[in-house]
MOPAC internal coordinates of N, CA, C and O (Angstrom, degrees):
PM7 1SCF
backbone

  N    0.0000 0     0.00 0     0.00 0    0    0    0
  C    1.4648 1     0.00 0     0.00 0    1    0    0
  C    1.5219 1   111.20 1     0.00 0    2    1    0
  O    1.2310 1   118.57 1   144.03 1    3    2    1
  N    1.6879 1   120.32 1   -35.97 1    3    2    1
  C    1.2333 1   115.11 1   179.82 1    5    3    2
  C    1.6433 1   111.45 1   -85.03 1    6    5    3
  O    1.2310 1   115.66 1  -148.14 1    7    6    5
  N    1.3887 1   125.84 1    31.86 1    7    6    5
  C    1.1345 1   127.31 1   167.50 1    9    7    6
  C    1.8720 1   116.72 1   -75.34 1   10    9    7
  O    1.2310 1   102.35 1  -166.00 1   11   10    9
  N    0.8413 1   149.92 1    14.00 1   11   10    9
  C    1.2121 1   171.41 1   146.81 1   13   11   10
  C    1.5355 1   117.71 1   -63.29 1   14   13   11
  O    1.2310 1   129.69 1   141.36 1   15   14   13
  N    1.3380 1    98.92 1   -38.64 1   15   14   13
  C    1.8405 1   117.41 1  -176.06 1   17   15   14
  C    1.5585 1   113.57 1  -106.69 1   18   17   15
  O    1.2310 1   124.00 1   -59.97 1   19   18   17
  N    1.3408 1   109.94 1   120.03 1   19   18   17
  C    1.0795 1   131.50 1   169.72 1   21   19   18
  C    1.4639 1   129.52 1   -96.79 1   22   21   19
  O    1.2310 1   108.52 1   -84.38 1   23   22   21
  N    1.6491 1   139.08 1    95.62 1   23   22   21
  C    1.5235 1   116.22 1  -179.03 1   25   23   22
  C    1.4876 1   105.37 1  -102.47 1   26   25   23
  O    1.2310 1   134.71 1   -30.78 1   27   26   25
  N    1.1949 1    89.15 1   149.22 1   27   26   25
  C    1.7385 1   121.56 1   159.86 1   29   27   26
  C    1.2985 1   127.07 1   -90.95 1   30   29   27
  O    1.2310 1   110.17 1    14.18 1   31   30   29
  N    1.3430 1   136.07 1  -165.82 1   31   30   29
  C    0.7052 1   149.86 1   146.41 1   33   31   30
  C    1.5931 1   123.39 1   -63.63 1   34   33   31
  O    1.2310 1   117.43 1   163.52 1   35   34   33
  N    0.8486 1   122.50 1   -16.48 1   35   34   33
  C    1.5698 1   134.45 1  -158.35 1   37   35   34
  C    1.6223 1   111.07 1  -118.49 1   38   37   35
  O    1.2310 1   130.92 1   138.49 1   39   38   37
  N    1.7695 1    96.53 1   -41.51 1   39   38   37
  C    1.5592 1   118.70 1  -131.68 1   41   39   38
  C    1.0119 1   104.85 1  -133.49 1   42   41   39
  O    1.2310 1   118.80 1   -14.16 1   43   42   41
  N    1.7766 1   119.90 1   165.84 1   43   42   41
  C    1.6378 1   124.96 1   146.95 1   45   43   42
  C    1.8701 1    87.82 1  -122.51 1   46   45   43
  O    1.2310 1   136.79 1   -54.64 1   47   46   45
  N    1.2799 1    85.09 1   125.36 1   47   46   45
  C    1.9422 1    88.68 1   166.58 1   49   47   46
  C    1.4709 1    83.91 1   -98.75 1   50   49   47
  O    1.2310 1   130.61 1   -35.53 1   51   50   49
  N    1.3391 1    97.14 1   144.47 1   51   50   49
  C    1.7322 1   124.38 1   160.60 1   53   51   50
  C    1.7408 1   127.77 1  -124.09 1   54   53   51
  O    1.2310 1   125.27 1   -97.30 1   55   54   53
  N    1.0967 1   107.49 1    82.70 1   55   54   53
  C    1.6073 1   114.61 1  -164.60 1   57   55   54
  C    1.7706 1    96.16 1   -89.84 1   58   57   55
  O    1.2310 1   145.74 1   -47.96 1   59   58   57
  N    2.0386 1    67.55 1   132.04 1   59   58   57
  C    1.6582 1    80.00 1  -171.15 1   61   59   58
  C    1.5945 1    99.34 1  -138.28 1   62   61   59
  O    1.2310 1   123.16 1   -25.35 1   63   62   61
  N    0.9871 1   111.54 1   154.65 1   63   62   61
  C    1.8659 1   130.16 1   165.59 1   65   63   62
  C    1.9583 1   108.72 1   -88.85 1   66   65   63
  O    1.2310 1   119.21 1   -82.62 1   67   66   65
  N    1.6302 1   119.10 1    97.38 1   67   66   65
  C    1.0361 1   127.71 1   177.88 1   69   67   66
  C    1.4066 1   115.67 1   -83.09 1   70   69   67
  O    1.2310 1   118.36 1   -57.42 1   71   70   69
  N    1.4538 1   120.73 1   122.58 1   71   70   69
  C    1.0026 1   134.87 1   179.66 1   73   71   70
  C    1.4657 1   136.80 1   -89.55 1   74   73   71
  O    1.2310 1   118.15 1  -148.77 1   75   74   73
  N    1.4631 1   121.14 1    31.23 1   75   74   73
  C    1.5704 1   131.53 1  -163.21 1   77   75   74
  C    1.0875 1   121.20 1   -16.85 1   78   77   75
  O    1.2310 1   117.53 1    -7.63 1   79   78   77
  N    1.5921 1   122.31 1   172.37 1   79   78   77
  C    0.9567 1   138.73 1   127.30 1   81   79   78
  C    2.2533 1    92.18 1    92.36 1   82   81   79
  O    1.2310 1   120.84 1  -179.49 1   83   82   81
  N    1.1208 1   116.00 1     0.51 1   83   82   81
  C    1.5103 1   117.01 1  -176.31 1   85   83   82
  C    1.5300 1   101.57 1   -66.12 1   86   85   83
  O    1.2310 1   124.37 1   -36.78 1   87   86   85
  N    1.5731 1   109.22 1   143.22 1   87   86   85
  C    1.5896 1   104.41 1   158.88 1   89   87   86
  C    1.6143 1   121.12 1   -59.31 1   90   89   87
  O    1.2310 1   107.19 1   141.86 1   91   90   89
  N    1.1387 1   141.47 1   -38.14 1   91   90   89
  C    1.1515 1   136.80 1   155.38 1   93   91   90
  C    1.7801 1   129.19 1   -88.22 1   94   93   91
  O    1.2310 1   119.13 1   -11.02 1   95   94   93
  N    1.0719 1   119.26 1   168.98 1   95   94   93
  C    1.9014 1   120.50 1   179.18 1   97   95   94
  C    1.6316 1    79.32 1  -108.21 1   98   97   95
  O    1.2310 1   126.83 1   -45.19 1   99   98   97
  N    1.4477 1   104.46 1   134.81 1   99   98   97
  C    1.4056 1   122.76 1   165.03 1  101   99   98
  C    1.7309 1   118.74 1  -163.19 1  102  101   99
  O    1.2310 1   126.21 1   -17.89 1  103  102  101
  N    1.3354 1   105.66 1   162.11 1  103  102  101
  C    2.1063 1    90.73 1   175.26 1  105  103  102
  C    1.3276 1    82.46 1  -112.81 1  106  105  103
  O    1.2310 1   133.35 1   -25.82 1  107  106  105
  N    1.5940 1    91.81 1   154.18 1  107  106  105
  C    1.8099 1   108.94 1   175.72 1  109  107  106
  C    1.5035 1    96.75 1  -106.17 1  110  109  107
  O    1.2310 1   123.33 1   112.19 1  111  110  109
  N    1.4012 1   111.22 1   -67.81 1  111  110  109
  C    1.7489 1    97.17 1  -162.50 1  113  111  110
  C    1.1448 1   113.36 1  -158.70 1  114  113  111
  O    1.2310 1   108.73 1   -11.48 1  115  114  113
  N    1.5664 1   138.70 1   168.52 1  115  114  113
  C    1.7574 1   123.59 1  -175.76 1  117  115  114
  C    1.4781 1    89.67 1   -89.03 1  118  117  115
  O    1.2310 1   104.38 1   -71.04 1  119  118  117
  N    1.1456 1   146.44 1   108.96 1  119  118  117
  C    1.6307 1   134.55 1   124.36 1  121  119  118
  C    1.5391 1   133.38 1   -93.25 1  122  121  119
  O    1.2310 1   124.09 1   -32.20 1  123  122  121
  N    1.3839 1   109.76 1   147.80 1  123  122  121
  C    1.1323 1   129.01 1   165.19 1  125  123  122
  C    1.7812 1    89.65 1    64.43 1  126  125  123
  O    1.2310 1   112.39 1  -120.59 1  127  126  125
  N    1.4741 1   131.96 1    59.41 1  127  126  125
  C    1.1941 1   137.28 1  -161.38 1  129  127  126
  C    2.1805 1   122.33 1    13.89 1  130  129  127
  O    1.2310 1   136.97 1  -116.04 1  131  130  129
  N    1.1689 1    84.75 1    63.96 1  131  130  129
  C    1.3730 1   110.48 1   173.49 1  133  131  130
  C    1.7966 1   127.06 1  -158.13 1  134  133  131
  O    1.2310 1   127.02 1   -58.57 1  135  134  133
  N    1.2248 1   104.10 1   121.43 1  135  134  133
  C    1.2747 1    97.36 1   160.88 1  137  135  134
  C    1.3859 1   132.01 1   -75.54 1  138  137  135
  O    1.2310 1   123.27 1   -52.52 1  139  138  137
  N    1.7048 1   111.33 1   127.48 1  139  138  137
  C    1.5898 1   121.51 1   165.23 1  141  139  138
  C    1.2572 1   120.46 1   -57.17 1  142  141  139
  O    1.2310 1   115.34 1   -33.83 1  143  142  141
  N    1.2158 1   126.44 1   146.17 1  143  142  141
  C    1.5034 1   132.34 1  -172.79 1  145  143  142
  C    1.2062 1   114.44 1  -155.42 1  146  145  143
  O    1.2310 1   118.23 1   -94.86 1  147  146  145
  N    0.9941 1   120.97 1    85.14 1  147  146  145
  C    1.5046 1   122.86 1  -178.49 1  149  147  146
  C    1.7383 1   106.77 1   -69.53 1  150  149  147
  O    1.2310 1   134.89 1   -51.05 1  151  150  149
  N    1.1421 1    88.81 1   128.95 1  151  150  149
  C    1.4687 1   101.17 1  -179.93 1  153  151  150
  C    1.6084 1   144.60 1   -89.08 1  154  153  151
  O    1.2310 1   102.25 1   -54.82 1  155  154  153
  N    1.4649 1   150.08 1   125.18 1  155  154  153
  C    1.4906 1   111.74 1  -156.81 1  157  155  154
  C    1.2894 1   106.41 1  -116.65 1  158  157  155
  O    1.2310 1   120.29 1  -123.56 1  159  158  157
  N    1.4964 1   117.05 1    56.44 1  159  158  157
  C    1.9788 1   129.14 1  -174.18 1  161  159  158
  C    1.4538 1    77.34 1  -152.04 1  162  161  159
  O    1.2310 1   135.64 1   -23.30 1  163  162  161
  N    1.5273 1    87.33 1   156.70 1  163  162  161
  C    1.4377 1   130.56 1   137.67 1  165  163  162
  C    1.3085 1   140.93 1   -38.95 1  166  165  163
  O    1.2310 1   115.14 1   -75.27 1  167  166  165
  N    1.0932 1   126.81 1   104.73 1  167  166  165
  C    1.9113 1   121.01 1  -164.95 1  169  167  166
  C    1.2989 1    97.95 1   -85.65 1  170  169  167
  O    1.2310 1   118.15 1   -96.78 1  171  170  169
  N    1.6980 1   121.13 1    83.22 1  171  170  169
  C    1.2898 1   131.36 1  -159.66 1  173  171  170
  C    1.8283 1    85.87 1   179.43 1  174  173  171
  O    1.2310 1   129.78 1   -43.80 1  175  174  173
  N    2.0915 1    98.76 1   136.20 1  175  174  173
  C    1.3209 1   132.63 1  -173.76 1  177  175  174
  C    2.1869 1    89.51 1    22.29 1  178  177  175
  O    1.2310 1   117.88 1   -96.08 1  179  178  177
  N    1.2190 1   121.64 1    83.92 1  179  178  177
  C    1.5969 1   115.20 1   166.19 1  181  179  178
  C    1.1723 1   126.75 1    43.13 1  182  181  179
  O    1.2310 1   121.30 1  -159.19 1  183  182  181
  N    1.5079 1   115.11 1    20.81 1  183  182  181
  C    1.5921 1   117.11 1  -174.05 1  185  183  182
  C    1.4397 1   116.27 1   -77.08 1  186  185  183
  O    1.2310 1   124.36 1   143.75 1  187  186  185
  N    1.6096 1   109.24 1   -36.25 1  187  186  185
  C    1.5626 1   112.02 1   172.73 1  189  187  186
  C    1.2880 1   112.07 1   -67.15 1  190  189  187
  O    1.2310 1   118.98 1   139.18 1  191  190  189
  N    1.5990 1   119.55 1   -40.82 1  191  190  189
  C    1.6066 1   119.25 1  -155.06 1  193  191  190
  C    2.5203 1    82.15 1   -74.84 1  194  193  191
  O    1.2310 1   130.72 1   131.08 1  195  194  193
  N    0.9945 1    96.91 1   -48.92 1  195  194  193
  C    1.2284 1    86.44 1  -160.16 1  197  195  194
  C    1.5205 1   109.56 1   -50.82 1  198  197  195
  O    1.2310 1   116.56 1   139.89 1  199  198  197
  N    1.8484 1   124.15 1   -40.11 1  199  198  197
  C    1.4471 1   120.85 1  -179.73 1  201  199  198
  C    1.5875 1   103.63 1   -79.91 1  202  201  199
  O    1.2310 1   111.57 1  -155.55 1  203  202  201
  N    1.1764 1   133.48 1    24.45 1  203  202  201
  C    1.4636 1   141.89 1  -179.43 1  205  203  202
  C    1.3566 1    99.04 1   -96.01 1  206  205  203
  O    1.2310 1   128.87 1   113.27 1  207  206  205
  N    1.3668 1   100.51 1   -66.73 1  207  206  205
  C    1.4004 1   113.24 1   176.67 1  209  207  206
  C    1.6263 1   139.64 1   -52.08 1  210  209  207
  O    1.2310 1   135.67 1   151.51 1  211  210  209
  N    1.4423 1    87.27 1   -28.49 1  211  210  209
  C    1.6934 1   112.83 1   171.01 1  213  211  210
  C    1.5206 1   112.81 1  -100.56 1  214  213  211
  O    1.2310 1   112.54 1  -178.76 1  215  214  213
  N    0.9100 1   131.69 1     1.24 1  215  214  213
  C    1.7822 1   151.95 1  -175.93 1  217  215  214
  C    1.8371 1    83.76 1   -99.10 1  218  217  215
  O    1.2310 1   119.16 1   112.23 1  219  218  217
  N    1.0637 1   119.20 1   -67.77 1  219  218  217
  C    1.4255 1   117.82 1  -159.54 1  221  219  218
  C    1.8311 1   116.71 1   -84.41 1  222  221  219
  O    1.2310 1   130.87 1   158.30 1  223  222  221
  N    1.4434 1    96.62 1   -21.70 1  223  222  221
  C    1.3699 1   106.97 1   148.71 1  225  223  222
  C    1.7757 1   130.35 1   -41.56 1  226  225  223
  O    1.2310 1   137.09 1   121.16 1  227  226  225
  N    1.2809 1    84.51 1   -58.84 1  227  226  225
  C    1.5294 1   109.54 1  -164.87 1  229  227  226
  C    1.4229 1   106.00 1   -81.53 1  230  229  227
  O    1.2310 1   112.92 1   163.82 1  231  230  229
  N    1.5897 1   130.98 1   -16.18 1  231  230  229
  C    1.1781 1   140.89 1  -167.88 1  233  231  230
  C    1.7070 1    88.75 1   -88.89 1  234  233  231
  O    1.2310 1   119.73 1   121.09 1  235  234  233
  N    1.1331 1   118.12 1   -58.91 1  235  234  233
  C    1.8002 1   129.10 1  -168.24 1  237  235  234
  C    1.6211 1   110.18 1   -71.85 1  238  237  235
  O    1.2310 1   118.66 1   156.50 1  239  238  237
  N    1.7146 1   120.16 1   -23.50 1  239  238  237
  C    1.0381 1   122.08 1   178.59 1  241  239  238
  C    1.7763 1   117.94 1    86.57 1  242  241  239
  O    1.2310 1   120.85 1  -168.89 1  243  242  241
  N    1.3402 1   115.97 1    11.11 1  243  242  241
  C    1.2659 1   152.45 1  -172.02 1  245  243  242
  C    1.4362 1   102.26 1   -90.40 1  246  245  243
  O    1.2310 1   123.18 1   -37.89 1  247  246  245
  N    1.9119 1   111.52 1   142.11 1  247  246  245
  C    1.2081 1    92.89 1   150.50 1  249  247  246
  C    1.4937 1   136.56 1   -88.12 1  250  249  247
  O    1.2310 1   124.39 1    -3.12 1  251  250  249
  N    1.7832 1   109.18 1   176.88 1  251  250  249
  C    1.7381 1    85.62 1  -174.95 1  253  251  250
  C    1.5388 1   122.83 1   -64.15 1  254  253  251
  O    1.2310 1   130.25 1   152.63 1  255  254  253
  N    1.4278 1    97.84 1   -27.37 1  255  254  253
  C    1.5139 1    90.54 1  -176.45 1  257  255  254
  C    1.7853 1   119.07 1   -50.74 1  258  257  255
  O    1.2310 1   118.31 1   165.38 1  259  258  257
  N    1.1110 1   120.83 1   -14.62 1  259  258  257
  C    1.2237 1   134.50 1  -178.63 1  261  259  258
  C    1.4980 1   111.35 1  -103.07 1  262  261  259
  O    1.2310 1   124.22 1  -142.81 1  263  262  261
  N    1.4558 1   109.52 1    37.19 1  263  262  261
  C    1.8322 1   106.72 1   174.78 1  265  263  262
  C    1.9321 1    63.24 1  -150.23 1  266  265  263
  O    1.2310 1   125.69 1   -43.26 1  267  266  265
  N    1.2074 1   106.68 1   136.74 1  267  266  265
  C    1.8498 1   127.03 1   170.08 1  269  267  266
  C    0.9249 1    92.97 1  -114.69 1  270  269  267
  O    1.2310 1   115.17 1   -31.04 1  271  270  269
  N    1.8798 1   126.77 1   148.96 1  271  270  269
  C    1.6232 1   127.95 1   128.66 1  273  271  270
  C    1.5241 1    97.39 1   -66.13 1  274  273  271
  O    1.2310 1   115.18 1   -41.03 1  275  274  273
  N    1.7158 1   126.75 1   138.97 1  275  274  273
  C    1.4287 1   153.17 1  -166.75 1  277  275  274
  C    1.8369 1    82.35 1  -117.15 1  278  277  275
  O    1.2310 1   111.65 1   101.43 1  279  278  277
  N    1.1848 1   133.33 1   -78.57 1  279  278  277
  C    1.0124 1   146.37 1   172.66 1  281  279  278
  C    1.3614 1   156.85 1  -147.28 1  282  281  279
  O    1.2310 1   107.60 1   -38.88 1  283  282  281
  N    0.9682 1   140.73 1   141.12 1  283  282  281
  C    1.8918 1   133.71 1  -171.38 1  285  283  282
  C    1.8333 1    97.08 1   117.47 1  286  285  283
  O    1.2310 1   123.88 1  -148.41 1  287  286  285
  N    1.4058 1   110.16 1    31.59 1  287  286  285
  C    1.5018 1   109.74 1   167.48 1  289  287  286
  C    1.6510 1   115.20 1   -33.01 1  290  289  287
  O    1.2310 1   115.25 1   125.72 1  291  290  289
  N    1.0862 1   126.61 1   -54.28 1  291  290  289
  C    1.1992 1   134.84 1   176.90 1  293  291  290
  C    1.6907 1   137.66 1  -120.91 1  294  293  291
  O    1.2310 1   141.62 1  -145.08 1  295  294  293
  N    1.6269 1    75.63 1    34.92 1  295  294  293
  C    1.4944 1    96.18 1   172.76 1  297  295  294
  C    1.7295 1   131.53 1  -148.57 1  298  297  295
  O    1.2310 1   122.60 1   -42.53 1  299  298  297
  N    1.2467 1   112.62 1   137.47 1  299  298  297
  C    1.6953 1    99.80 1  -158.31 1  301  299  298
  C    1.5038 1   106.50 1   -49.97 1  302  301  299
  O    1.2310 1   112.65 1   160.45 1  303  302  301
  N    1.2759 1   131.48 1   -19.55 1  303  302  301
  C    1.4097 1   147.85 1   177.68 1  305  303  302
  C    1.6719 1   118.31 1   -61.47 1  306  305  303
  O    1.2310 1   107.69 1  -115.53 1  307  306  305
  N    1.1923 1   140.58 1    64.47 1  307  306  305
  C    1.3212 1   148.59 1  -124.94 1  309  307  306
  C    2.0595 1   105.36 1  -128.70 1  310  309  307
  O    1.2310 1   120.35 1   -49.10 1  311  310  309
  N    0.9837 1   116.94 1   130.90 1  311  310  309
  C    1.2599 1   108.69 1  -177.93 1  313  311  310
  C    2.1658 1    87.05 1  -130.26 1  314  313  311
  O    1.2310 1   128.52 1   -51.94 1  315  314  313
  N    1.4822 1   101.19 1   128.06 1  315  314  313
  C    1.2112 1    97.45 1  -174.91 1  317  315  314
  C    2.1345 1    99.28 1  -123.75 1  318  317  315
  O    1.2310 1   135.71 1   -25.18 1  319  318  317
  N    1.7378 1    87.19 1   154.82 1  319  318  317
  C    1.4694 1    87.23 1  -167.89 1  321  319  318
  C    1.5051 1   112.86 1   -91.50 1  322  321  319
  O    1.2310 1   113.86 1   -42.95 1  323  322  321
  N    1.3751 1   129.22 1   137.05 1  323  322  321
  C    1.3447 1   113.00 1  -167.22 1  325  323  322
  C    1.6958 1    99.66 1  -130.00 1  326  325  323
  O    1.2310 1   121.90 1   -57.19 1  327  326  325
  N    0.9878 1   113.96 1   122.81 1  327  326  325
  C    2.1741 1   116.38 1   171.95 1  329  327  326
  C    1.9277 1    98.42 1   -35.09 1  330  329  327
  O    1.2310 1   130.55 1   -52.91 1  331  330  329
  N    0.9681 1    97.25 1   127.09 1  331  330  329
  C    1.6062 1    99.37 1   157.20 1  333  331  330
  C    1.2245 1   127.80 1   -66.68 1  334  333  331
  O    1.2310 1   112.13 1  -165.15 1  335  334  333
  N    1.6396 1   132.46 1    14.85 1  335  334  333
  C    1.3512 1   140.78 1  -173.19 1  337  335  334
  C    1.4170 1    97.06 1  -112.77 1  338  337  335
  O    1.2310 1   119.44 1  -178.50 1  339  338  337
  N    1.7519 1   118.68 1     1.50 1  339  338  337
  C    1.0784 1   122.85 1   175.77 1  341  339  338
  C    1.8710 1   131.54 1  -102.29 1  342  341  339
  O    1.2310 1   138.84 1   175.59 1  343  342  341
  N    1.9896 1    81.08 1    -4.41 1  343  342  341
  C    1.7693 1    90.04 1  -163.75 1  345  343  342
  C    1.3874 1   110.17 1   -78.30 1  346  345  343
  O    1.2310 1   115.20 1  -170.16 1  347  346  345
  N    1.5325 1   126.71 1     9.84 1  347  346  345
  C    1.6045 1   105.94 1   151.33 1  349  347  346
  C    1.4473 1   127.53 1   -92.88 1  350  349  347
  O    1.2310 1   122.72 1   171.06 1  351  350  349
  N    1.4157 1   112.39 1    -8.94 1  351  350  349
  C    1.5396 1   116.51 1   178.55 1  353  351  350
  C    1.5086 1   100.33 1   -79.31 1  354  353  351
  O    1.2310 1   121.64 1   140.07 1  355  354  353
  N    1.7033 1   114.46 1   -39.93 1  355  354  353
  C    1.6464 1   109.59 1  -170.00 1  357  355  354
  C    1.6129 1    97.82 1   -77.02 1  358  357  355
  O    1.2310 1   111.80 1   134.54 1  359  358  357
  N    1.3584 1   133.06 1   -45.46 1  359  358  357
  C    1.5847 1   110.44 1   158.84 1  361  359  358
  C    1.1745 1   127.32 1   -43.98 1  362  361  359
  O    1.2310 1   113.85 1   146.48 1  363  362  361
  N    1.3536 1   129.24 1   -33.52 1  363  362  361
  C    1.4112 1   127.56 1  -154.64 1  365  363  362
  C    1.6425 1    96.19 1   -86.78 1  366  365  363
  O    1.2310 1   115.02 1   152.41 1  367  366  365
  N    1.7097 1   127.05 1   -27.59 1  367  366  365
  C    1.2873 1   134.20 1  -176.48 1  369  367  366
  C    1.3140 1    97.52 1   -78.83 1  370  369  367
  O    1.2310 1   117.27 1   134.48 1  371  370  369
  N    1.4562 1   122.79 1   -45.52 1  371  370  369
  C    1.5819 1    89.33 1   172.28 1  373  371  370
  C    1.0816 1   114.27 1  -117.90 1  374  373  371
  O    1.2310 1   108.13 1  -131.35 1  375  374  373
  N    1.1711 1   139.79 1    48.65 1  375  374  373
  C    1.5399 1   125.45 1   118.27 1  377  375  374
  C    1.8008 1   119.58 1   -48.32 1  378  377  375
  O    1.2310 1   127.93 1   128.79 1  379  378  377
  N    1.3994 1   102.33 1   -51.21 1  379  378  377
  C    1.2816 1   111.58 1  -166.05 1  381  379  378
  C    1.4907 1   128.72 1   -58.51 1  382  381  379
  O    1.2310 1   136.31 1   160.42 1  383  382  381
  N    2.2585 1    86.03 1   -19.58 1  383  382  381
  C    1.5973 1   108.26 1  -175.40 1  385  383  382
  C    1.3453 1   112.86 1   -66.08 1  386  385  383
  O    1.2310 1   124.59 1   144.90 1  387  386  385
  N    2.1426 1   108.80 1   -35.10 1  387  386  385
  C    1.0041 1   115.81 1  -151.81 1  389  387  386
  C    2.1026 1    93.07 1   -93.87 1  390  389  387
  O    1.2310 1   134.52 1   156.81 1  391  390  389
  N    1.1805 1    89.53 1   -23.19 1  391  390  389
  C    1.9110 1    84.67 1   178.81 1  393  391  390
  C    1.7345 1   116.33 1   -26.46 1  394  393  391
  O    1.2310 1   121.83 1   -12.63 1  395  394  393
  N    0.9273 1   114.09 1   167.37 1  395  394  393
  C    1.5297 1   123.17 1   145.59 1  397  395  394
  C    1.1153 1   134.68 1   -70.26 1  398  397  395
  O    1.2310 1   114.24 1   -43.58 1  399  398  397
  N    1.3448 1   128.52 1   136.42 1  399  398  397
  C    1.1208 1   113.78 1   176.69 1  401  399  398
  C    1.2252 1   140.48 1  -106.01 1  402  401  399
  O    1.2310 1   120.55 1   -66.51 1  403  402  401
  N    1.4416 1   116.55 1   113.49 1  403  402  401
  C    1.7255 1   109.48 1  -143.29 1  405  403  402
  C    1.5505 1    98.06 1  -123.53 1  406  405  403
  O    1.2310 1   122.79 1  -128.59 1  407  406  405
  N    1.4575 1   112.26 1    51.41 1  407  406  405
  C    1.4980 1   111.01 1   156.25 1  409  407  406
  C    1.4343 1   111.87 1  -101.25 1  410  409  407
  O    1.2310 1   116.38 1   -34.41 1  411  410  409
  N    1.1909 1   124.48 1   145.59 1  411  410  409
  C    1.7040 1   112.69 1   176.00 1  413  411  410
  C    1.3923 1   113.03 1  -115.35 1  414  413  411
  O    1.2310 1   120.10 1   180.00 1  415  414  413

């Protein structure tokens, strides 16, 4: 499941597949080593990359300035930069993605 996440020395890259233009910001699932992200902007003048960035902010409890686009500015194909003081909350989010879901 943590195939999506990459660390560095520096970094956590988090490569993800962005999904614009959704009525809500939500993650769907890791495929094809990427996380889904449905998005709730417009992929028009940086509106998605910016509520991407603040979606995943707000998920880690971080500010945004501390979630970067790394790369895929203009493409659903997105590798985002994350502090390494952050890689147990971004594990701990998707573990939780990949759980079961046992509400009925």
């Amino acid at each position: 499941m943590k195939s999506c996440i990459q660390v560095s020395e520096e970094s956590i890259y988090l490569h993800i597949k962005a999904v614009p233009g959704a009525s809500k910001s939500r993650l769907l699932e890791v495929k094809e080593g990427r996380l889904r992200v449905k998005i709730a902007a417009a992929p028009e003048n940086g509106k998605a990359n910016g509520e991407l960035r603040s979606f995943l902010a707000k998920l880690l409890n971080c500010p945004k300035k501390e979630v970067s686009l790394h790369a895929g500015e203009k493409s659903r194909f997105k590798t985002l930069g994350i502090p390494l003081s952050l890689q147990e909350k971004l594990e701990k989010l998707l573990e939780d993605l990949s759980a079961p879901n046992t509400e009925a």
